[in-house]
C-alpha positions as CSV (number, residue, x, y, z in Angstrom):
1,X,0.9,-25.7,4.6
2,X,4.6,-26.8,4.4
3,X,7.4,-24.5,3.3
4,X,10.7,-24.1,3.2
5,X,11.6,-19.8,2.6
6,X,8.6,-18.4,4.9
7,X,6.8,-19.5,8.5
8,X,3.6,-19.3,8.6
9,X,1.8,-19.8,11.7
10,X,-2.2,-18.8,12.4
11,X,-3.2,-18.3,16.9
12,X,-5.7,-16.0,17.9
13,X,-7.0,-14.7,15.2
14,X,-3.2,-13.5,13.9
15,X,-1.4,-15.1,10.9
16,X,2.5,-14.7,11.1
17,X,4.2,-14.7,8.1
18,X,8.4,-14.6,8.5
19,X,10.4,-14.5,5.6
20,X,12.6,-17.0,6.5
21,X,15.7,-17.3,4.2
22,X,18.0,-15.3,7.0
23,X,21.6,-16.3,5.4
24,X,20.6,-14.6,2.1
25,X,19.2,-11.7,4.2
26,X,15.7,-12.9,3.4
27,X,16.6,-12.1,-0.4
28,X,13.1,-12.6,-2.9
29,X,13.5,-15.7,-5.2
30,X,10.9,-17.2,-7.2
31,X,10.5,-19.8,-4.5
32,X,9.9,-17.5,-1.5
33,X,7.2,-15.3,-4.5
34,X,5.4,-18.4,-4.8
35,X,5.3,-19.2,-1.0
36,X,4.2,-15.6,0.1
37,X,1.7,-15.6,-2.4
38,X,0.6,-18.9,-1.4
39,X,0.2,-17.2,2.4
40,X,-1.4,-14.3,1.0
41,X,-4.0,-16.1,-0.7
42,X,-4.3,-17.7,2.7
43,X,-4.8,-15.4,4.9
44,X,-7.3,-13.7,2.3
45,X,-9.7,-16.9,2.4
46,X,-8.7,-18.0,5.9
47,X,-12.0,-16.4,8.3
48,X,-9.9,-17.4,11.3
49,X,-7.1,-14.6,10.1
50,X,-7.9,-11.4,11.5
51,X,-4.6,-9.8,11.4
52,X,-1.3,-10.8,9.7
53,X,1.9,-9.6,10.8
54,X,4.7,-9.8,8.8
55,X,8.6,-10.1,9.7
56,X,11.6,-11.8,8.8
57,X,13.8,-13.6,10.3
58,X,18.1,-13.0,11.3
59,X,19.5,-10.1,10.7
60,X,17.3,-8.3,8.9
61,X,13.7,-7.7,6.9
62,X,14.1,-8.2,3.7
63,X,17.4,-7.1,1.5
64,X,14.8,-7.3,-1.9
65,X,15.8,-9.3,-4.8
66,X,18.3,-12.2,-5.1
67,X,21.0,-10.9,-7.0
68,X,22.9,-13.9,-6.9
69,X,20.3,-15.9,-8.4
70,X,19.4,-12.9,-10.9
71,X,23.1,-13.2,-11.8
72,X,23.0,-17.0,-12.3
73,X,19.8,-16.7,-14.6
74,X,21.6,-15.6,-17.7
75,X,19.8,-14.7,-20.7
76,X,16.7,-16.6,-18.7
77,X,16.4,-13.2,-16.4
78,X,14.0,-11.4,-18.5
79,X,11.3,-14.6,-17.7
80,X,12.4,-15.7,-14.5
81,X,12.0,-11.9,-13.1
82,X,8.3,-11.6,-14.9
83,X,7.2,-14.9,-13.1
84,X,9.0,-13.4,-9.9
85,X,7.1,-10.1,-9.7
86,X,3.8,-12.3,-11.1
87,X,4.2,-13.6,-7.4
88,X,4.6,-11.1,-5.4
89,X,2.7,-8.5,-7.1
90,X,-0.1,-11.0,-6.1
91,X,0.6,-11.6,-2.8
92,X,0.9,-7.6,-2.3
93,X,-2.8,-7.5,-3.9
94,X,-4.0,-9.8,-1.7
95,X,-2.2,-8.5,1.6
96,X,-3.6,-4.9,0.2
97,X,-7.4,-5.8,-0.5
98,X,-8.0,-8.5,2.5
99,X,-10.2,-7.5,5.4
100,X,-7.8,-8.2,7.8
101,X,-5.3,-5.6,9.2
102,X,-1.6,-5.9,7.9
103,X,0.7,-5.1,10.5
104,X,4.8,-5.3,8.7
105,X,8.0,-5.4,11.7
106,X,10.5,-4.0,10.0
107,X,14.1,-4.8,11.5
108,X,17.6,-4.5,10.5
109,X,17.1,-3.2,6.5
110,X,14.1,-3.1,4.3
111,X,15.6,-2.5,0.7
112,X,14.4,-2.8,-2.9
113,X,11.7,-5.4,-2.5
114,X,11.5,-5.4,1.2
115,X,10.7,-1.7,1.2
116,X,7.8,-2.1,-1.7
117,X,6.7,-4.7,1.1
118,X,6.5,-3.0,4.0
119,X,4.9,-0.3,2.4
120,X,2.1,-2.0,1.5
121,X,1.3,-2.9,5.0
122,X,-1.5,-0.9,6.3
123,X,0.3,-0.3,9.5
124,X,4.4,-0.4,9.7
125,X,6.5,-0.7,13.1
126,X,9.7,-0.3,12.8
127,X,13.1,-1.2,15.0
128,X,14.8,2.3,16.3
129,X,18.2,0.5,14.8
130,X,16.2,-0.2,11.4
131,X,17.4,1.4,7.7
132,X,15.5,1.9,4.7
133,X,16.7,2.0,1.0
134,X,15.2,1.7,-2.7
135,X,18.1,0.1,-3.5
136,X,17.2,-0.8,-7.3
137,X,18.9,1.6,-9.5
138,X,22.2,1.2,-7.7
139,X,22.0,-2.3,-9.9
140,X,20.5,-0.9,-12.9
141,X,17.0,-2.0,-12.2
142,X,13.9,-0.3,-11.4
143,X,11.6,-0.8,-8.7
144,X,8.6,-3.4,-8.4
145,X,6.6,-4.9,-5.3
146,X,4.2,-2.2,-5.5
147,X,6.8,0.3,-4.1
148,X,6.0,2.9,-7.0
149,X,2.8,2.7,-5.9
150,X,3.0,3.4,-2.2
151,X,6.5,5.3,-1.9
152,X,4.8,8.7,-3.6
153,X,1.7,8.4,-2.1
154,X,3.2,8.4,1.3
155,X,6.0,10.5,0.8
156,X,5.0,12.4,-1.9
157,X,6.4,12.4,-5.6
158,X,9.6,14.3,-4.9
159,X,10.3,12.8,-1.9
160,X,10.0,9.6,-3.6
161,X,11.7,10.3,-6.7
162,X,14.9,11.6,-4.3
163,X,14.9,8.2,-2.9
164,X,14.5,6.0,-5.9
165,X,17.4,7.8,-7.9
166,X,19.8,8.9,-5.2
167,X,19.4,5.2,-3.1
168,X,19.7,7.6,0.0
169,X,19.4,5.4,2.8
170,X,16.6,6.6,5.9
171,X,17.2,6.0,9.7
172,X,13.9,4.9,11.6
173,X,13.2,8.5,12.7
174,X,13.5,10.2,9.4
175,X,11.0,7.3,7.8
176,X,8.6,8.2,11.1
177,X,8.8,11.7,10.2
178,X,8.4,11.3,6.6
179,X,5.3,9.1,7.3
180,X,6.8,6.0,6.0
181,X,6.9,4.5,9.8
182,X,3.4,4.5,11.8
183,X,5.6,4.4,15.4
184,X,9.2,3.8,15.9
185,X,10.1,1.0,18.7
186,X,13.0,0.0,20.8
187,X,14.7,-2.8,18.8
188,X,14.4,-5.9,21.5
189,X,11.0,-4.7,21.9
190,X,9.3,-4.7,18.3
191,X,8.2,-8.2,18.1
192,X,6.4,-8.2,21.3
193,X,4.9,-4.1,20.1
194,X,4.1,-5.7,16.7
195,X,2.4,-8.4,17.9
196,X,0.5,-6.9,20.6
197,X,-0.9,-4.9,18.1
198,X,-1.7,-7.3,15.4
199,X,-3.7,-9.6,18.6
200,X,-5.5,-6.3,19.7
201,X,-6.6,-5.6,16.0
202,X,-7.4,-9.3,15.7
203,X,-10.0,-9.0,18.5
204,X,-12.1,-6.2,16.5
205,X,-14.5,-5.7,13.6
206,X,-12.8,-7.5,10.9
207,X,-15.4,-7.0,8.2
208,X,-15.6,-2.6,9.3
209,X,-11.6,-2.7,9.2
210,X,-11.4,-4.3,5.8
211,X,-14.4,-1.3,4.4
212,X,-12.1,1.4,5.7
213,X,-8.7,-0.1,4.1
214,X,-11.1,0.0,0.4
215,X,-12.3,3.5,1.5
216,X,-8.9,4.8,1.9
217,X,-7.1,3.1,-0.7
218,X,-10.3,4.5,-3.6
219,X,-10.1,7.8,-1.9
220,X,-7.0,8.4,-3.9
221,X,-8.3,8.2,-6.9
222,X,-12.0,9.2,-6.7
223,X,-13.9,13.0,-7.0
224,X,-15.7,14.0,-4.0
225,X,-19.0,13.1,-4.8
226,X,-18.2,9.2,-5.9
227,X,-16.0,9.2,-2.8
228,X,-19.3,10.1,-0.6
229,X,-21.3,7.8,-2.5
230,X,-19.2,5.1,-1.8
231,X,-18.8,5.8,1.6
232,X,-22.4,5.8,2.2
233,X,-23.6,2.6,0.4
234,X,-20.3,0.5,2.1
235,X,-21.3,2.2,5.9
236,X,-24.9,1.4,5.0
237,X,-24.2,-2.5,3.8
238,X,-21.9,-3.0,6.9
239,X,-25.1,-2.3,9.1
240,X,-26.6,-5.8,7.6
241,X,-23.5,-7.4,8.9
242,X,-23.1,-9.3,12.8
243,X,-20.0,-6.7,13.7
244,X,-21.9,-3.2,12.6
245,X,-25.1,-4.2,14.7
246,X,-22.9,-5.5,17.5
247,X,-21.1,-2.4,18.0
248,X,-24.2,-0.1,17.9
249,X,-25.7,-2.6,20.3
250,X,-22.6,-2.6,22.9
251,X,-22.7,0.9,22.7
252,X,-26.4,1.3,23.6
253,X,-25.9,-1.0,25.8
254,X,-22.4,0.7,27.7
255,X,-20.6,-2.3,27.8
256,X,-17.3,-3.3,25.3
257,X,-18.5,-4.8,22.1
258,X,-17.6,-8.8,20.9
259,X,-17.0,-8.9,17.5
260,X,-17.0,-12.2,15.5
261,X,-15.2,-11.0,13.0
262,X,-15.7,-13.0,9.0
């Protein structure tokens, strides 16, 4: 796959995928939608992906939507920002539902777009130096990327509602402590952190860590009972899978397990 706003690279089981348009501070235009959805799709079908970690490259994350190409869109903007979201809001779903772990190395700023990104990673590392912001309504727009969606359920609804109308920006530690950030790293450090873990994730039971994302994600919505129901039919059809009988086997057997993954 050739493109020209993100790198995408697949070794060892881990797919990077680095925004890559650093002198617009990886800004989201309809070209880098349709090439992260493109990935995402990707690394959704690929079986050799077993963890994707994403980045971006320069200065920072992602600085969410391209204004200056909003502001060049004239009376266009109501379409061009529909087919926009179309894209990403796919390549979220896909990142989101894949078996594979999503690992998101947050640097410099995660704003607007960026943020609704790196929230939907299942697991976020983030740069001690790094700053996070909602960023929308401080242009008159409201937010997308799935941010809405994650932001409350992390944070909680007031919490979230602070940040989306005030545009209050958050240090690394406050996000930590609010749960927004799963561990806080020394800056020159969180590629190598972030990728040790995305190799370490690669190298275990793909088809048991994509079950558990489902799990979690349905908990939210679900009454005990269907919760438990579900739980036990997925734990049960696991069991019919190479990883599940593996494990149990290594187990028996003291010795580490060797998952194949999909």
């Amino acid at each position: 796959m050739s493109h020209s706003t993100i790198d995408f690279t697949i070794q060892s089981g881990v797919a990077s995928l680095t925004l890559n348009r650093p002198a617009a501070a990886n800004a989201m235009n309809l070209e880098l939608a349709r090439e992260l959805m493109e990935a995402a799709l990707r690394c959704d079908e690929d079986p050799a992906v077993r963890a994707v970690l994403l980045s971006g490259r320069g200065a920072m994350f992602c600085g969410g939507g391209d204004l200056n190409e909003f502001a060049a869109r004239g009376d266009d903007l109501p379409r061009y920002l529909k087919e926009v979201t179309r894209c990403l809001h796919a390549a979220v779903a896909h990142l989101v539902r894949m078996d594979a772990p999503v690992i998101a190395a947050v640097h410099g700023s995660a704003a607007g777009g960026g943020l609704g990104l790196a929230c939907s990673a299942d697991l976020l590392l983030a740069a001690d130096t790094a700053r996070f912001t909602m960023a929308y309504t401080r242009a008159g727009l409201s937010p997308d990327v799935s941010s809405t969606y994650f932001l409350s359920r992390v944070v909680g609804l007031r919490r979230a509602m602070e940040l989306t109308l005030t545009n209050r920006v958050l240090d690394a530690a406050e996000a930590a402590a609010l749960g927004l950030v799963t561990r806080v790293v020394p800056a020159e450090r969180l590629q190598e952190e972030a990728l040790a873990l995305a190799t370490q994730l690669a190298a275990g039971p793909t088809a048991a860590f994509g079950a558990a994302k489902r799990l979690l994600h349905a908990g939210w919505n679900a009454t005990l009972e269907s919760q438990m129901e579900l739980e036990a039919r997925t734990i049960a059809d696991l069991t019919r899978g190479p990883d599940a009988r593996e494990g149990i086997a290594a187990f028996a057997a003291k010795r580490p397990p060797r998952f194949v993954g999909r």
